[in-house]
C-alpha positions as CSV (number, residue, x, y, z in Angstrom):
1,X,-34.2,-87.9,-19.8
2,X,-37.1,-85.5,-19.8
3,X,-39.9,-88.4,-19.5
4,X,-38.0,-89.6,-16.5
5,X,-37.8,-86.4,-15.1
6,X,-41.6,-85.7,-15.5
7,X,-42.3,-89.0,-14.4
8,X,-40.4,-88.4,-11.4
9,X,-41.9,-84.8,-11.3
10,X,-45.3,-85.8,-11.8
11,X,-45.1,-88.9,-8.7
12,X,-43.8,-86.2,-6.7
13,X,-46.7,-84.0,-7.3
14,X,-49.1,-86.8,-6.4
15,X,-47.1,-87.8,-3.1
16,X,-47.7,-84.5,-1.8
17,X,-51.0,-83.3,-2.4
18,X,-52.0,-86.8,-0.8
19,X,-50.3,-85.5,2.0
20,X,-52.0,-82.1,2.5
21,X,-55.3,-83.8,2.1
22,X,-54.7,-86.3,4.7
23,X,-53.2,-83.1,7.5
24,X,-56.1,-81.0,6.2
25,X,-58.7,-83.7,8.1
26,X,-57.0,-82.7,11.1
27,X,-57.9,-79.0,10.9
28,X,-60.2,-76.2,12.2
29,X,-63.0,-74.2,10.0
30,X,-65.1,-71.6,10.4
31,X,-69.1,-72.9,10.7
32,X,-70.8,-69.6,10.8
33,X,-70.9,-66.3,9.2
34,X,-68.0,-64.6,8.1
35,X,-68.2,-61.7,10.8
36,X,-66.3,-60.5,12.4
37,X,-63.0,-61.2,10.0
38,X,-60.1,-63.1,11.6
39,X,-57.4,-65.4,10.5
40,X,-56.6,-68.2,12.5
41,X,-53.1,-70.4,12.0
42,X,-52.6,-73.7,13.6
43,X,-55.6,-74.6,15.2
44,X,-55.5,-78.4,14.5
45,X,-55.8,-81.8,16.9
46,X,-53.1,-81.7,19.4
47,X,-53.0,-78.3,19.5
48,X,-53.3,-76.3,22.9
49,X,-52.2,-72.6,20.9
50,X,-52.8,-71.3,18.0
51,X,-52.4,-67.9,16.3
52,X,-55.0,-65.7,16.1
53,X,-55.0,-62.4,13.7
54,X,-57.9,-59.6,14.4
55,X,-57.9,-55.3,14.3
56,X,-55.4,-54.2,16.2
57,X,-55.6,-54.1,19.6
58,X,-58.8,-56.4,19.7
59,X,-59.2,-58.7,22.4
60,X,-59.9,-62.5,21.9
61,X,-61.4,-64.5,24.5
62,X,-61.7,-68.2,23.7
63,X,-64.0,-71.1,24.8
64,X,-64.0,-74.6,24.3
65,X,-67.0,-76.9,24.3
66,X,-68.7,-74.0,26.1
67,X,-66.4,-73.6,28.8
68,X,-64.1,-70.5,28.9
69,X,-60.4,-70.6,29.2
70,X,-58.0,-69.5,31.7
71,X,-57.6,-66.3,31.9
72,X,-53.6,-66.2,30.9
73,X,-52.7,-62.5,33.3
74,X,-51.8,-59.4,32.5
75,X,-49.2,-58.5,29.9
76,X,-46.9,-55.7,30.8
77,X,-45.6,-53.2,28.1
78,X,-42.3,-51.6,28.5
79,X,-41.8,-48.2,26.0
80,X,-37.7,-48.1,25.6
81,X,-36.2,-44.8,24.6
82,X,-34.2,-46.1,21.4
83,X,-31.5,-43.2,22.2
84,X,-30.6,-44.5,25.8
85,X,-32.1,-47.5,26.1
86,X,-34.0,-47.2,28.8
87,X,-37.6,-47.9,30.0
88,X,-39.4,-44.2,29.8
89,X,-42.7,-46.3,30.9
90,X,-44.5,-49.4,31.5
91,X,-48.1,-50.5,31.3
92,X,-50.2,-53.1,32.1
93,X,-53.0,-54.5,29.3
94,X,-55.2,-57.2,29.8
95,X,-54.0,-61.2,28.5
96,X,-56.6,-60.7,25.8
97,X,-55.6,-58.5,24.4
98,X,-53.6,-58.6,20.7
99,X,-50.7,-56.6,20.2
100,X,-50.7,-53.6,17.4
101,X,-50.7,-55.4,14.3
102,X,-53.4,-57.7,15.5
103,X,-51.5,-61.0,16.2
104,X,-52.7,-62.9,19.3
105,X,-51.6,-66.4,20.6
106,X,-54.3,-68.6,22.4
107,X,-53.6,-70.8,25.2
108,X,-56.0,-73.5,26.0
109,X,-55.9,-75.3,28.9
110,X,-55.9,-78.8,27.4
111,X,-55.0,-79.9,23.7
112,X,-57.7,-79.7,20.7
113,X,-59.9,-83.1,20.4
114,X,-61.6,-83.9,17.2
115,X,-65.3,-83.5,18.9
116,X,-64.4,-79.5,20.4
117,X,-66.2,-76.7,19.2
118,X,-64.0,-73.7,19.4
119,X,-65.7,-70.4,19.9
120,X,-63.5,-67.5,20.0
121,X,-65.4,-63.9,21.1
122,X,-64.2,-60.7,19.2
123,X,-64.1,-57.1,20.7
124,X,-62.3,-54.2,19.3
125,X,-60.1,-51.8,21.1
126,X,-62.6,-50.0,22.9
127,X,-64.2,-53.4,24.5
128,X,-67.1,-53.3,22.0
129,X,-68.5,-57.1,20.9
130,X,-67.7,-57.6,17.3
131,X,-69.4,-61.3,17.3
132,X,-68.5,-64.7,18.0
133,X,-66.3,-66.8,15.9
134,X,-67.1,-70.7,15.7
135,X,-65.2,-73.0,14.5
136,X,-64.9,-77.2,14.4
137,X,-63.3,-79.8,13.1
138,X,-62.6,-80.9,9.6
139,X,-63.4,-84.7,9.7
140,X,-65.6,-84.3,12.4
141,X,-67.9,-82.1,10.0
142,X,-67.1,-84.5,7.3
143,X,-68.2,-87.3,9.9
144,X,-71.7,-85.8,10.4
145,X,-72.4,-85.3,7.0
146,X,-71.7,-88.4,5.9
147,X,-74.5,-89.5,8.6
148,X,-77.1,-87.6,7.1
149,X,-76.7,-88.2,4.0
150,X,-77.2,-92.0,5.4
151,X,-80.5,-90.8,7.2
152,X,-81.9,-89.1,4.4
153,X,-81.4,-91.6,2.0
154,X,-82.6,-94.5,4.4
155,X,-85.7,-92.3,5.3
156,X,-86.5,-91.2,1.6
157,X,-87.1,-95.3,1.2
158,X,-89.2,-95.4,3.8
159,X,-91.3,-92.4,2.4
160,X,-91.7,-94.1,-0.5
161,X,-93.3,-96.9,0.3
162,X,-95.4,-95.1,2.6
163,X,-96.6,-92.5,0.2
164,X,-97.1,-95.5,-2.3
165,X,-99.6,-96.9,0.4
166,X,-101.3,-94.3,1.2
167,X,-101.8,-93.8,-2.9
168,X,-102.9,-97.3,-3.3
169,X,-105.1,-97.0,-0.6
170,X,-106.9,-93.9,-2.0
171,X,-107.3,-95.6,-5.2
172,X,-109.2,-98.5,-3.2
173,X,-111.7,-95.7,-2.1
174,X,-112.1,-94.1,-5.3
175,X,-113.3,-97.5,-7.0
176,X,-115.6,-98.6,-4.4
């Protein structure tokens, strides 16, 4: 009974950590510096929002390929007296803009494609540039790596019978 059940327990284990690998190909990561600090939640292919966590009351303003994103309007904000009930004021803040604990939704105009590069600029409350976050896609990364590695080792053969040339040709000289 136990062997079956860590057999069972065991093919289980296997079965799912082949399926995290093969959704993790489908995500987002960061390619440059760590600055300013964000967390991002499902940015993956197919996506056209994703979840965004900076400072509080940061703004966020994303661009795809280059190209900046529609603006998504003004957000109104509505204090309610928790006595009565009632609206005691109301606000305007730009669609940017995260809320007080920092979390911000993105809205893209068209769905995530493996090739985007998604740049997401930071400023904190008081509109001042924190720095640019850039991110791109697993596989795609994995894609481009996988071609240089190709071109370097194809060119490192060619360099080596070149350098053996030249070699043998400078022996030549030296004997005659």
């Amino acid at each position: 009974m136990k062997k079956t059940l860590t057999l069972l327990l065991a093919l289980f284990a296997i079965g799912v950590t082949s399926s995290v690998r093969a959704e993790d190909a489908f995500e987002f990561v960061r390619v440059n510096r760590n600055y300013p600090n964000i967390q991002i939640n499902g940015m993956k292919i197919g996506q056209k929002t994703f979840k965004v966590i900076i400072q509080p009351n940061g703004y966020t303003i994303p661009y795809i390929n280059g190209v900046k994103q529609s603006y998504p309007g003004e957000k109104e904000i509505k204090i309610i007296n928790p006595s009565t009930q009632e609206v005691t004021r109301c606000y305007r803040i730009s669609g940017w803009r995260a809320d007080s604990q920092g979390s911000y939704t993105v809205t893209l105009d068209s769905p995530l494609q493996e090739t985007d590069v998604v740049s997401l600029q930071i400023a904190d409350d008081s509109h001042f540039y924190l720095g640019t976050a850039v991110y791109r896609c697993k596989s795609e990364l994995k894609k481009e790596k996988e071609a240089e590695e190709a071109l370097q080792k194809k060119g490192r053969g060619k360099a080596t019978k070149t350098t053996r040339r030249k070699h043998a040709k400078a022996d030549k000289r030296r004997r005659s």
